[in-house]
C-alpha positions in Angstrom: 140.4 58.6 88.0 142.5 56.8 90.7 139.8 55.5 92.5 139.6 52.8 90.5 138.4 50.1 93.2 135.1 51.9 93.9 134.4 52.1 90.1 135.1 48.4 89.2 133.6 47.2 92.3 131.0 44.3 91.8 132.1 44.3 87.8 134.1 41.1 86.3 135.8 40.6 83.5 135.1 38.8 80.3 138.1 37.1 79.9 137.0 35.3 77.0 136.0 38.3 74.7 139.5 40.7 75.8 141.4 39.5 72.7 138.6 40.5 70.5 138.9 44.0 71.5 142.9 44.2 70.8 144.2 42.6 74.0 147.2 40.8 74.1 147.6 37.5 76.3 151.2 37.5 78.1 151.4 35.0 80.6 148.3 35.7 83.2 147.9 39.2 82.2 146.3 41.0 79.3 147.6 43.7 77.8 145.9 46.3 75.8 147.7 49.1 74.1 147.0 52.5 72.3 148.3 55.5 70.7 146.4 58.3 71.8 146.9 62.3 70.5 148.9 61.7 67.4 150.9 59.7 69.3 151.9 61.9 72.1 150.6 59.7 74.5 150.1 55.8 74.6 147.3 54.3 76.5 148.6 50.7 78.2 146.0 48.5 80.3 146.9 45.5 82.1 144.0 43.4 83.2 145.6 40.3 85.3 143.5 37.0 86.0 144.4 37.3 89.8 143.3 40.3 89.8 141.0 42.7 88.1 142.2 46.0 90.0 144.0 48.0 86.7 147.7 49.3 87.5 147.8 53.2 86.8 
């Protein structure tokens, strides 16, 4: 889904709770990552305090 902006729009983010669920604070981003498919593929989401539009 590229469209990401229509998706996410009028959400927020829970800063506070993203560790909880595995994220990783580096500098004003965090970073989630996952091994997917017998890792053949790894998920990587980076959620920045700026701004809350994902990078794909």
């Amino acid at each position: 889904m590229r469209n990401l902006e229509i998706l996410l729009k009028n959400k927020s983010v829970n800063y506070d709770r993203l560790e909880e669920f595995g994220f990783q604070k580096k500098q004003n981003e965090y970073i989630y990552y996952d091994d997917i498919c017998d890792e053949q593929f790894q998920v990587v989401i980076f959620i920045s305090e700026k701004k809350n539009i994902p990078k794909l």
